[in-house]
C-alpha positions as CSV (number, residue, x, y, z in Angstrom):
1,X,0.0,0.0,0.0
2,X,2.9,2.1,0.5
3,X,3.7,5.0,-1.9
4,X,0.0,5.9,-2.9
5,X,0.1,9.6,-3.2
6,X,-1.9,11.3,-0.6
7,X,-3.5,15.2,-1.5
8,X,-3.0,16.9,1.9
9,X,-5.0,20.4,2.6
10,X,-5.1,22.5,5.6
11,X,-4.3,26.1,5.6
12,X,-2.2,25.6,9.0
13,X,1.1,25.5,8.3
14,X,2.4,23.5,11.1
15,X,-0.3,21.2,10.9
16,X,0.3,20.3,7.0
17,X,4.1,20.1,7.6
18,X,3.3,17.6,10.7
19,X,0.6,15.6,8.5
20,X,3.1,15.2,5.3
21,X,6.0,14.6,6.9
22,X,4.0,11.5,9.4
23,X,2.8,10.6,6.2
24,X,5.8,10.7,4.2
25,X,7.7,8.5,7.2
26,X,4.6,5.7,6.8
27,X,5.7,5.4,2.8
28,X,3.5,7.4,1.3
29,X,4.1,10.5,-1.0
30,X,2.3,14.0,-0.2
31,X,0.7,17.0,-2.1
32,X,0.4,20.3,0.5
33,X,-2.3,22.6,-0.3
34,X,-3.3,25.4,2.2
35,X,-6.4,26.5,0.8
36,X,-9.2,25.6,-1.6
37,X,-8.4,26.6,-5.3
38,X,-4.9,25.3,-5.1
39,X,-6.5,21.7,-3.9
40,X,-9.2,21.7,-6.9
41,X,-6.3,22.4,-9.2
42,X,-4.1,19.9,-7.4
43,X,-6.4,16.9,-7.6
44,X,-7.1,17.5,-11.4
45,X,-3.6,18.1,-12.2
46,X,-2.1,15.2,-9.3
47,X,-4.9,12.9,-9.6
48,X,-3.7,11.9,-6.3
49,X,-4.9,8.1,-4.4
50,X,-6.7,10.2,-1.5
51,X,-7.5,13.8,-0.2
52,X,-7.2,14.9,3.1
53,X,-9.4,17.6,3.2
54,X,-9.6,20.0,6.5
55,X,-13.2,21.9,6.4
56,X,-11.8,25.3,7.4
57,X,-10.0,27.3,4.8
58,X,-9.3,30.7,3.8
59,X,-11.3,31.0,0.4
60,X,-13.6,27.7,-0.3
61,X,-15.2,25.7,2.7
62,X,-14.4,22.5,2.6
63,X,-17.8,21.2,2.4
64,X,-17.7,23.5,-1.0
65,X,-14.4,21.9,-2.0
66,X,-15.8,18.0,-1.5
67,X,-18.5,19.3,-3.8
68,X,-16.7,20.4,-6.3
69,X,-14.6,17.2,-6.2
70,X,-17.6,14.8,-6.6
71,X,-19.2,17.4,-9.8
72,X,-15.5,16.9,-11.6
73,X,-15.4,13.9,-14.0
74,X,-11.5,13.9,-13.2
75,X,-11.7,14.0,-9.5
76,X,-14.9,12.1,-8.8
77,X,-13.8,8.9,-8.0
78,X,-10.9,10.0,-5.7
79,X,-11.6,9.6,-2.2
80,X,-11.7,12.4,0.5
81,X,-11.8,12.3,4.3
82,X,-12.4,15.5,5.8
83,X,-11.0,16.7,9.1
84,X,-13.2,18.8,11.2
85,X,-12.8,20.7,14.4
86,X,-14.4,19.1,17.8
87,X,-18.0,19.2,18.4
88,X,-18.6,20.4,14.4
89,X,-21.1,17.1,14.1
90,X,-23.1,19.3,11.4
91,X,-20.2,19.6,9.1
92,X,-19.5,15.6,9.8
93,X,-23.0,15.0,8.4
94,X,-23.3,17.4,5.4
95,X,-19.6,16.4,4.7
96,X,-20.9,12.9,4.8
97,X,-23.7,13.2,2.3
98,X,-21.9,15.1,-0.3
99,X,-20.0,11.9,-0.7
100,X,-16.8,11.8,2.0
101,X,-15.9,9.0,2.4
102,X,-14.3,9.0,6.5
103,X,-13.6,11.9,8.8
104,X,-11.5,12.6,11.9
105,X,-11.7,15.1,14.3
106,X,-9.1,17.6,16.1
107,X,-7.1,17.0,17.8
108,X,-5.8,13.3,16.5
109,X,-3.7,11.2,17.1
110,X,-0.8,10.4,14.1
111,X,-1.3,6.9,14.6
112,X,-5.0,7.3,14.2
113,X,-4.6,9.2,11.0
114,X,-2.4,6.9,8.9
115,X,-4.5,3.5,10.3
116,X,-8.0,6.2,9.0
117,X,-5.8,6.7,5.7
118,X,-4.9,3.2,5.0
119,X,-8.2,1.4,5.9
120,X,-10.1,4.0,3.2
121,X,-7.2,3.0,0.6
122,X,-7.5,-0.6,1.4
123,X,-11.4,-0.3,0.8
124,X,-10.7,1.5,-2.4
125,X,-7.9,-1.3,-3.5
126,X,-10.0,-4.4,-2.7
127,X,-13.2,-3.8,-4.0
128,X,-14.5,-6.2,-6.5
129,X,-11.6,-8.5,-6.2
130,X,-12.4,-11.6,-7.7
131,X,-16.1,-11.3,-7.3
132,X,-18.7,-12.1,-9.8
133,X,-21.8,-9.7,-10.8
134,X,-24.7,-9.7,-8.7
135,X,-28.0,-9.7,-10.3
136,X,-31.2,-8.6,-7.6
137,X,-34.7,-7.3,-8.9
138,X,-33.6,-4.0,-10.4
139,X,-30.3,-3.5,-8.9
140,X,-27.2,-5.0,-10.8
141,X,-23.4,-4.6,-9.1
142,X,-20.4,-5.8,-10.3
143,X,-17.7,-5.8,-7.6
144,X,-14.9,-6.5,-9.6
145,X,-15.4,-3.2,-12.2
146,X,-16.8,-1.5,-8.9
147,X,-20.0,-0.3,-10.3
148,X,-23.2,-0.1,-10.0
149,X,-27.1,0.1,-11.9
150,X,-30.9,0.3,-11.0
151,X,-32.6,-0.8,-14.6
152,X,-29.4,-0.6,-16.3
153,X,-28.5,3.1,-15.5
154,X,-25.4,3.9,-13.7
155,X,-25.8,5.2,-10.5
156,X,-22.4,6.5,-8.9
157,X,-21.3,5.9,-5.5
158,X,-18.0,6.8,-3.0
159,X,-16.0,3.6,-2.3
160,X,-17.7,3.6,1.1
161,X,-21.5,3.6,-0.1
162,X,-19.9,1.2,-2.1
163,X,-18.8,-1.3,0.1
164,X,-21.7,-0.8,2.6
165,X,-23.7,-1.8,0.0
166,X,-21.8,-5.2,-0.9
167,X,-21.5,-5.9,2.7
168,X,-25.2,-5.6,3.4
169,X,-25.9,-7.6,0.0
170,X,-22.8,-10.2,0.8
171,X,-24.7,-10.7,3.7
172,X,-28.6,-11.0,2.7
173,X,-31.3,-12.1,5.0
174,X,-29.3,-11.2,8.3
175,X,-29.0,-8.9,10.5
176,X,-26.5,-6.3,10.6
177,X,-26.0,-4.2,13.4
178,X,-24.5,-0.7,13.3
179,X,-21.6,-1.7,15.3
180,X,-20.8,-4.7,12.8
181,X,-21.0,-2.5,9.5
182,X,-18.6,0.3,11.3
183,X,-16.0,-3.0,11.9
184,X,-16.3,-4.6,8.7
185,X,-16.9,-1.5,6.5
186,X,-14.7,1.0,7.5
187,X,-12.4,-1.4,9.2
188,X,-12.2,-0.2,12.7
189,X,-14.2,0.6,15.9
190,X,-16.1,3.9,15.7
191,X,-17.6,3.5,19.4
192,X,-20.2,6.1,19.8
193,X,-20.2,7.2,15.9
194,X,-23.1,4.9,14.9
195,X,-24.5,7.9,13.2
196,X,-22.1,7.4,10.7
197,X,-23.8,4.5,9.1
198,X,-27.5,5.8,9.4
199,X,-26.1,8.9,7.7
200,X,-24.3,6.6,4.6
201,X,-27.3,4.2,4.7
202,X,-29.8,7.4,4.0
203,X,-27.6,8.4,1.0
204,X,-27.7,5.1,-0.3
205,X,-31.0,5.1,-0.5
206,X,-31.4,7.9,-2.0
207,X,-29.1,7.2,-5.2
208,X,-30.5,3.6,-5.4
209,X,-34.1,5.5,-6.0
210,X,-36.8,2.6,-5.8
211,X,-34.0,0.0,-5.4
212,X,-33.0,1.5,-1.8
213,X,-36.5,-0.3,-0.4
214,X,-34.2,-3.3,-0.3
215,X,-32.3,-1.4,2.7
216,X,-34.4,-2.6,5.7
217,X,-34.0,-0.5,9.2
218,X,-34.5,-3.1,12.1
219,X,-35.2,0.0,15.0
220,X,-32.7,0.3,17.6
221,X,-30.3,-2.9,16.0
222,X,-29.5,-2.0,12.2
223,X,-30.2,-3.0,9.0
224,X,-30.6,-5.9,6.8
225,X,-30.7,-6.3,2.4
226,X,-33.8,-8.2,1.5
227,X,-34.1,-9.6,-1.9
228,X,-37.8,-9.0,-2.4
């Protein structure tokens, strides 16, 4: 996994130097950008494995900056987790539906920043790895090309809608609680961020149009894909 090419922006200097050079010591190369419009420009012209996005910048919000990522053919498919200040759970969740794909919060830890960075890149990297297409009602996905349709039009999704959605289908008929879709989709304990998936699960549904009826919320456990 080492070497991927991370897009890091945050218009505090000491804080970008830290996050590169931790990053650049766990093998992977780094892109600075302190402020918005050089990270749009960046990402088109670096088409970089990741973006580390902070929300609070000089010129663009972040949240403007994610959106501008996810309207760009070229930077679409690049995912982005977003670093917000303590207690900004409002950003978290808009940040969240315009397509992020993880966030952390200041202050962090280093160690908890390169594990956030490698699980998303590991999620990216083994999606659709020697798995077939799946064929249900409406809703066609094929893991291996990492795509997705509802009556044969396309319907785009971040790498973690993604994979929430072939863990719930992976695991059909059962199920799932919160706790166990934070573990096995984004790789780690989130204790107390259950939110998180509610949030993803609601944007699912709303890209997968009729098809997101399959998403079944069991109150107060979690969720569960039902075929018909």
């Amino acid at each position: 996994m080492a070497g991927e090419c991370i897009l890091v922006v945050d218009d505090e200097k000491d804080i970008l130097n830290l996050i590169t050079h931790q990053l650049g010591k766990a093998g992977f190369k780094t892109i600075p950008a302190s402020d918005g419009t050089t990270a749009l420009s960046m990402a088109r012209k670096s088409h970089p494995d990741l973006i580390l996005l902070d929300l609070l910048l000089p010129d663009l919000e972040g949240t403007e900056v994610q959106k501008l990522l996810k309207q760009h053919p070229e930077t679409k498919g690049i995912p982005v987790i977003m670093v917000t200040a303590k207690g900004e759970e409002v950003d978290k969740i808009v940040g969240l539906e315009l397509g992020a794909d993880d966030y952390i919060t200041k202050p962090f830890s280093v160690r908890e920043l390169v594990l956030r960075v490698k699980a998303v890149l590991k999620r990216v990297k083994g999606q659709g790895e020697e798995k077939k297409e799946i064929k249900i009602g409406d809703l066609t996905i094929d893991p291996k090309g990492y795509k997705v349709w509802v009556k044969k039009e396309s319907v785009p999704l971040t790498a973690t809608e993604f994979k929430l959605l072939l863990e719930l289908i992976e695991n059909r008929g059962k199920v799932m609680t919160r706790d166990t879709l934070l573990n096995n989709v984004w790789g780690y304990s989130y204790e107390g961020y259950s939110r998180t998936v509610d949030t993803h699960i609601r944007r699912l549904r709303e890209k997968l149009g009729k098809a997101g009826e399959y998403i079944e919320t069991l109150r107060g456990i979690g969720y569960s894909f039902r075929e018909s």
